[in-house]
C-alpha positions as CSV (number, residue, x, y, z in Angstrom):
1,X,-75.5,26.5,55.9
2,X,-73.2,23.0,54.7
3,X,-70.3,22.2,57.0
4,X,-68.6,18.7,56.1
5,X,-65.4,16.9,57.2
6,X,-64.3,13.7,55.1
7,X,-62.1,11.1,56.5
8,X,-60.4,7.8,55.0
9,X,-61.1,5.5,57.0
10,X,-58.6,2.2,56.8
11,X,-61.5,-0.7,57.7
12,X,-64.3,-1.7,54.7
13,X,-67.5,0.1,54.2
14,X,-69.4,-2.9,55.7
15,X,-67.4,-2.3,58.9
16,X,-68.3,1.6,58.9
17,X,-71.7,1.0,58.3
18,X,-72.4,-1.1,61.2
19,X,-70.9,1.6,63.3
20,X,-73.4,4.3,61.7
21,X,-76.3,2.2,61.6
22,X,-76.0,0.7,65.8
23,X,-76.5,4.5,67.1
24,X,-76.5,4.4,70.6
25,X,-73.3,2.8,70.6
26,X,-71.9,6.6,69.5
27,X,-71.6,7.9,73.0
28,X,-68.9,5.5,73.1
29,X,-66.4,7.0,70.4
30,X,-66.9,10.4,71.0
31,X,-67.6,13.0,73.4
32,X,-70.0,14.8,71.5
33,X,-72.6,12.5,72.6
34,X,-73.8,12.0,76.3
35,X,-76.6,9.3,75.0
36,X,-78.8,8.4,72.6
37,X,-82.0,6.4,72.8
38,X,-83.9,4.9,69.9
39,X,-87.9,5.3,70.6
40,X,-88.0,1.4,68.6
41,X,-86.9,-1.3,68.0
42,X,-85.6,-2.8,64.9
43,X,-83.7,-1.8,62.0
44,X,-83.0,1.8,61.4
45,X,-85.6,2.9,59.0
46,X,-86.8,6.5,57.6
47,X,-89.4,7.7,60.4
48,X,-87.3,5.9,63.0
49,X,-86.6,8.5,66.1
50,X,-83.8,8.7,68.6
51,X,-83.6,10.9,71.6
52,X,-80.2,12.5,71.5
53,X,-78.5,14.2,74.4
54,X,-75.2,16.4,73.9
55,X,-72.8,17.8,76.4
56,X,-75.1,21.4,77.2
57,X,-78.0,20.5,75.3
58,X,-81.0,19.6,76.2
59,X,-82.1,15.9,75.0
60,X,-83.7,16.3,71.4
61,X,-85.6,13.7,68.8
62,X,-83.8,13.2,65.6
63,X,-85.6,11.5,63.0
64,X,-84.5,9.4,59.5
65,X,-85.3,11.1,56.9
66,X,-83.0,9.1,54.1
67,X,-81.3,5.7,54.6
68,X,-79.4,3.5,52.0
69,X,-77.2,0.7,53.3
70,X,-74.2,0.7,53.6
71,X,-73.8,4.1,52.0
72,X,-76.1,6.8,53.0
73,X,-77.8,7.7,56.7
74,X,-79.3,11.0,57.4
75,X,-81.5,12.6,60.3
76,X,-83.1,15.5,60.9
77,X,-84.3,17.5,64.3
78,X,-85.5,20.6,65.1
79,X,-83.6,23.4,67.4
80,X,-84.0,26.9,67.8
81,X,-87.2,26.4,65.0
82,X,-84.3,25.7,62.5
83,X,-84.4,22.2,60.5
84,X,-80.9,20.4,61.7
85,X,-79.7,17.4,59.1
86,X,-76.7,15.3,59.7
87,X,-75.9,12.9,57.0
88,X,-73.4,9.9,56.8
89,X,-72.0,9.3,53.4
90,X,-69.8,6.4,53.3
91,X,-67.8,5.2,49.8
92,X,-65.4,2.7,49.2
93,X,-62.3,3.2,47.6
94,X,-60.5,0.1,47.6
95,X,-60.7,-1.7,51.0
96,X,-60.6,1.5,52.9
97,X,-64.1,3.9,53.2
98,X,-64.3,7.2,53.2
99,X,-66.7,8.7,55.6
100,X,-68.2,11.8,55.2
101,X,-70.1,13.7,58.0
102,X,-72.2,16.8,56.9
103,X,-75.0,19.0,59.1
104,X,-77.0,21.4,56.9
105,X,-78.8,23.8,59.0
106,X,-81.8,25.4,57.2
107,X,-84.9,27.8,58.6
108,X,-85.1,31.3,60.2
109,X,-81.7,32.5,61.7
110,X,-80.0,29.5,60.4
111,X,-77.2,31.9,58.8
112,X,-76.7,33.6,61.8
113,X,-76.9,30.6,63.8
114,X,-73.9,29.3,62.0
115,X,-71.9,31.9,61.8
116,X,-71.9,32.0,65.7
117,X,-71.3,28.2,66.2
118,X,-70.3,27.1,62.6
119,X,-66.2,26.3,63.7
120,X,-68.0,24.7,66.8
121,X,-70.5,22.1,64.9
122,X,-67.3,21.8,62.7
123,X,-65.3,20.6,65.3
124,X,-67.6,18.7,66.8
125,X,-68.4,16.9,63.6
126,X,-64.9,16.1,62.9
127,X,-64.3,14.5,67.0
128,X,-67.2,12.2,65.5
129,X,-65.4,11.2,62.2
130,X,-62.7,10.6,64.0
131,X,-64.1,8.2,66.4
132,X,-66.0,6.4,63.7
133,X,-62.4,6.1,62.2
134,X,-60.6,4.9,65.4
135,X,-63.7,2.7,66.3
136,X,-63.8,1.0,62.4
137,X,-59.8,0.8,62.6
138,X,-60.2,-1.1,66.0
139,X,-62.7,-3.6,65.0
140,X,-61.2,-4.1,61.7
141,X,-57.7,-5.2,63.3
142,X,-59.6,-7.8,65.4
């Protein structure tokens, strides 16, 4: 299962990225996220970990799997024995950047997984694009 939402975002894509790349500042732009923890230190890099903690979830370990500054992050976690991706696709089109948030949910149960919660990963996903957006719009008018 692919659920997306796609925002414009009125800041650069170098302003964006910097957002999607410093992960544990998230918690701070949207309620989604209680916390997140990277396990090292450093730039984000495929095989770097985080431990991410959502309201009513248990804390989980997401790991890069892709990563392609300033335009491509994704990270990937296991829940329920299904294979959980969230990407970050960011493109410029002019001096604005569209940002586009996707979770593909793949493995055993994954289709009736999201029918269940589908509308509630999509709203959840969309909260997130929208605090990237307020977040990017806020440092960008600095």
């Amino acid at each position: 299962m692919h659920l997306e939402h796609e925002i414009m975002i009125d800041a650069p894509v170098s302003t964006v990225w910097k957002l999607t790349e410093d992960v544990e500042s998230w918690p701070a732009s949207t309620p989604t996220m209680t916390s997140i923890k990277r396990l090292e230190t450093g730039p984000l890099h495929v095989g770097s970990q985080a431990l991410v903690k959502q309201p009513g979830q248990r804390a989980t370990v997401w790991t890069v799997g892709a990563i392609d500054p300033p335009n491509t992050f994704s990270w990937s976690a296991k829940v329920f024995g299904m294979t959980m991706t969230g990407s970050h696709h960011l493109a410029a089109v002019g001096d604005r950047c569209r940002n586009t948030l996707s979770i593909d949910i793949a493995g055993r149960g994954s289709g009736l997984f999201g029918r269940v919660i589908g509308k509630k990963i999509l709203a959840s996903i969309t909260t997130e694009n929208e605090g990237f957006k307020r977040a990017a719009e806020a440092v960008d008018a600095v």
